[in-house]
mmJSON file of the N, C-alpha and C atoms, coordinates in Angstrom:
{"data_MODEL":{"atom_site":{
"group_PDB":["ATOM","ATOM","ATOM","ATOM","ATOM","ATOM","ATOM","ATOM","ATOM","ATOM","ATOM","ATOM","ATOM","ATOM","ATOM","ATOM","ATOM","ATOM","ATOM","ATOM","ATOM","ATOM","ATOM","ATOM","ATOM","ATOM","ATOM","ATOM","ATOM","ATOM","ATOM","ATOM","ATOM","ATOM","ATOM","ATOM","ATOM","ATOM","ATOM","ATOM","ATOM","ATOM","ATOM","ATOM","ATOM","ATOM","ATOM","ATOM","ATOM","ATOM","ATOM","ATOM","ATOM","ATOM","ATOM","ATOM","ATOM","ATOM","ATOM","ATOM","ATOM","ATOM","ATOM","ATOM","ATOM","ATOM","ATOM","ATOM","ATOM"],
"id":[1,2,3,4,5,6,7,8,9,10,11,12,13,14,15,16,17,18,19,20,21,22,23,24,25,26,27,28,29,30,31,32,33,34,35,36,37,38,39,40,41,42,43,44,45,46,47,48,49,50,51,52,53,54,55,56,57,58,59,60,61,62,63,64,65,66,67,68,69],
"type_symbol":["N","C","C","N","C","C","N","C","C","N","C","C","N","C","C","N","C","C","N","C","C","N","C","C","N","C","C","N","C","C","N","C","C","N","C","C","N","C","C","N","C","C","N","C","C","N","C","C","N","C","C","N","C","C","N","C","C","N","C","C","N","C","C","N","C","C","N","C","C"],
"label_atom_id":["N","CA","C","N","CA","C","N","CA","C","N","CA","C","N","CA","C","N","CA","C","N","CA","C","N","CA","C","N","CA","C","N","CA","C","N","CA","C","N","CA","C","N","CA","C","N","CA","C","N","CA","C","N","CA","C","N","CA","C","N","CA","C","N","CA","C","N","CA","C","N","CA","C","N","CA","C","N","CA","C"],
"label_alt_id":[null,null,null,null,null,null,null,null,null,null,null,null,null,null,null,null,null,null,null,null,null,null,null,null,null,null,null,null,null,null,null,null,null,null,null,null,null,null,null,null,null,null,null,null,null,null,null,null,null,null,null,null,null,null,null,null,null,null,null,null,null,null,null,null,null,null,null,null,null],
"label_comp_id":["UNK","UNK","UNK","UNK","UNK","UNK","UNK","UNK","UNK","UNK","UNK","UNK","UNK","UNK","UNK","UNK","UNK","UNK","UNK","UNK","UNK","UNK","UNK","UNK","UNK","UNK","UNK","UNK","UNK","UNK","UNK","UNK","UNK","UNK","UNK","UNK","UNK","UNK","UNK","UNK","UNK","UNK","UNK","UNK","UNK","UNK","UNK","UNK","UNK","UNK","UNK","UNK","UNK","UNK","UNK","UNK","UNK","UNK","UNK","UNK","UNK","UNK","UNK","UNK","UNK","UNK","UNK","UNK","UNK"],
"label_asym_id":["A","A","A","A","A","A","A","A","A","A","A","A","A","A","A","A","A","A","A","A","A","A","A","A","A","A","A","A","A","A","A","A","A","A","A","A","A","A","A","A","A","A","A","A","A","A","A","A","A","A","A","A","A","A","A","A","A","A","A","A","A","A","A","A","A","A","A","A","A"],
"label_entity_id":["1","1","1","1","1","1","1","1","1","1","1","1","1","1","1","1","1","1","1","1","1","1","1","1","1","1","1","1","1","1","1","1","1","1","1","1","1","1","1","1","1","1","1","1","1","1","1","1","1","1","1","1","1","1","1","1","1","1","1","1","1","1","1","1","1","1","1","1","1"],
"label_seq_id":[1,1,1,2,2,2,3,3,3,4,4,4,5,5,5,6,6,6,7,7,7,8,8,8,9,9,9,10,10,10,11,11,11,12,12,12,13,13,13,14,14,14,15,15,15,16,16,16,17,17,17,18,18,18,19,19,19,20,20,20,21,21,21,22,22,22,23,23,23],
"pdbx_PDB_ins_code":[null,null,null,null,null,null,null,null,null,null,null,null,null,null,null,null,null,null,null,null,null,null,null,null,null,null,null,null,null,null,null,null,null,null,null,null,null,null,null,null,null,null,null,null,null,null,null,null,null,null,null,null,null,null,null,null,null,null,null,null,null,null,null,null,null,null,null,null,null],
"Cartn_x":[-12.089,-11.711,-10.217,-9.538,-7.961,-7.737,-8.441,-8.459,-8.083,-9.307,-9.278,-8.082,-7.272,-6.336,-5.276,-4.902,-3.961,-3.936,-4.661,-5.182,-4.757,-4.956,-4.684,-3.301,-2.39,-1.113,-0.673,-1.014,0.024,-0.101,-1.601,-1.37,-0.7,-0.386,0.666,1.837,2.252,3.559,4.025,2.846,2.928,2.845,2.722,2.613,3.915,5.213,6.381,6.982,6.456,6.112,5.881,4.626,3.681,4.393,4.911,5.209,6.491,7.554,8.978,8.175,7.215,7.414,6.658,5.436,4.65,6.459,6.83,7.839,8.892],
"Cartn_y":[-4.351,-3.348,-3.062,-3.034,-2.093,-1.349,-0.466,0.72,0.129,-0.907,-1.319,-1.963,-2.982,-3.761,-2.999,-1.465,-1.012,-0.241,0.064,0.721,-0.154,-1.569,-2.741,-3.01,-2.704,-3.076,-2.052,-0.922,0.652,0.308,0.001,-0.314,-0.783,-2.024,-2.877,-3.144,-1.947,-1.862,-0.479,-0.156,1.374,0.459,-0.642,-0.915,-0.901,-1.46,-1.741,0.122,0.628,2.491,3.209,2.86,2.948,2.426,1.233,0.625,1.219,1.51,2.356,3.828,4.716,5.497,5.485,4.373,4.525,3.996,3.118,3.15,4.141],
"Cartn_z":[-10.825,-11.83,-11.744,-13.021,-12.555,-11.874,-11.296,-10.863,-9.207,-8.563,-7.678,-7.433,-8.492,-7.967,-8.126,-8.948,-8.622,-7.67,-6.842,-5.167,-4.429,-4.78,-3.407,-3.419,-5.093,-5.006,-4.203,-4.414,-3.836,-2.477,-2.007,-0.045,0.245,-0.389,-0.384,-0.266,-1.231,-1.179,-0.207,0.302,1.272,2.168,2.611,4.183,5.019,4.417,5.162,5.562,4.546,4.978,5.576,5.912,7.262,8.029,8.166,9.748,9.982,9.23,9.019,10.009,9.507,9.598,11.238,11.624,12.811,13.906,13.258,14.505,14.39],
"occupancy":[1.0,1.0,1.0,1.0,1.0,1.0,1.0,1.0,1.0,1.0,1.0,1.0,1.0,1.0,1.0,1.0,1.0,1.0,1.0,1.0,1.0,1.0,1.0,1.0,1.0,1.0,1.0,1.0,1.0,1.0,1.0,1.0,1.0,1.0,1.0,1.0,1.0,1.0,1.0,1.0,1.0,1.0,1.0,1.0,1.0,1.0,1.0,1.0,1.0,1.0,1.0,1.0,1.0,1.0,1.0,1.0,1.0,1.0,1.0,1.0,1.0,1.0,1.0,1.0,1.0,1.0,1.0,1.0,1.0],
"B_iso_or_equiv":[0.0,0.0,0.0,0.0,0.0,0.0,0.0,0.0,0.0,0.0,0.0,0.0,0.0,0.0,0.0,0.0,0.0,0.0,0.0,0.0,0.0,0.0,0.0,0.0,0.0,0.0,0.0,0.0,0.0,0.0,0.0,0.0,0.0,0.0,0.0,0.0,0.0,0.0,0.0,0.0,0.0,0.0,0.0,0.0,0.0,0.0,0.0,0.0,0.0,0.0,0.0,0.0,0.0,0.0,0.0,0.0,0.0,0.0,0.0,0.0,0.0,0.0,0.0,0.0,0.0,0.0,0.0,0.0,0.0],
"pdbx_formal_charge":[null,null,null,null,null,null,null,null,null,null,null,null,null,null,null,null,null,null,null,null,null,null,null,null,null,null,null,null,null,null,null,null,null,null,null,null,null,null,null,null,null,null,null,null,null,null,null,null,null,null,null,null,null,null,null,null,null,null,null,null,null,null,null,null,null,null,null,null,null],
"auth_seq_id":[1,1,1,2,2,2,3,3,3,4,4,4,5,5,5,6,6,6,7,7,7,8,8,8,9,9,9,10,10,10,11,11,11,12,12,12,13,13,13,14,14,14,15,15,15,16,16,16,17,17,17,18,18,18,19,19,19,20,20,20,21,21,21,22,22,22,23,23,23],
"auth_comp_id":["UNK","UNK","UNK","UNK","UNK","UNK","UNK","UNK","UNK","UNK","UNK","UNK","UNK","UNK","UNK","UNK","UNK","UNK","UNK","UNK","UNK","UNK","UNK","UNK","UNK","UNK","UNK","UNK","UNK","UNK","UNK","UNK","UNK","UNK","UNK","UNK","UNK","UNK","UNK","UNK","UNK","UNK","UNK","UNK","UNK","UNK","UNK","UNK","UNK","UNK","UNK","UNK","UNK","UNK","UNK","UNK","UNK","UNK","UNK","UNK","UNK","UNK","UNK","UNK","UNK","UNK","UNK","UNK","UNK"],
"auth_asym_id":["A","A","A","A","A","A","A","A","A","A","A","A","A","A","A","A","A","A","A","A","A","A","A","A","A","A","A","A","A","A","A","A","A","A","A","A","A","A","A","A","A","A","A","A","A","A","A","A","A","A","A","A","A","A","A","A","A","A","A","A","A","A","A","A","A","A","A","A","A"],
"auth_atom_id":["N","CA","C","N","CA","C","N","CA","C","N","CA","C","N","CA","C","N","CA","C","N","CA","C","N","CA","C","N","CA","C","N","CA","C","N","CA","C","N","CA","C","N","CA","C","N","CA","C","N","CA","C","N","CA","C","N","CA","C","N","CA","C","N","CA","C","N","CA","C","N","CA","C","N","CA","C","N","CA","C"],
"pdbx_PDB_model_num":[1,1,1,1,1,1,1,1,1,1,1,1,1,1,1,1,1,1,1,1,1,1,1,1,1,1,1,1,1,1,1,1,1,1,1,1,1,1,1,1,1,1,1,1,1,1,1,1,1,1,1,1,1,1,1,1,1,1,1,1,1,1,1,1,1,1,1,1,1]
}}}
């Protein structure tokens, strides 16, 4: 569904985010 693949893009582009912010 769209819904789903625009959820998988945002993780996506939140991951280098996450790792910025865990280190």
């Amino acid at each position: 569904s769209p819904d789903a693949a625009a959820i998988l893009r945002m993780r996506t582009a939140a991951q280098p985010y996450q790792t910025a912010i865990a280190v």
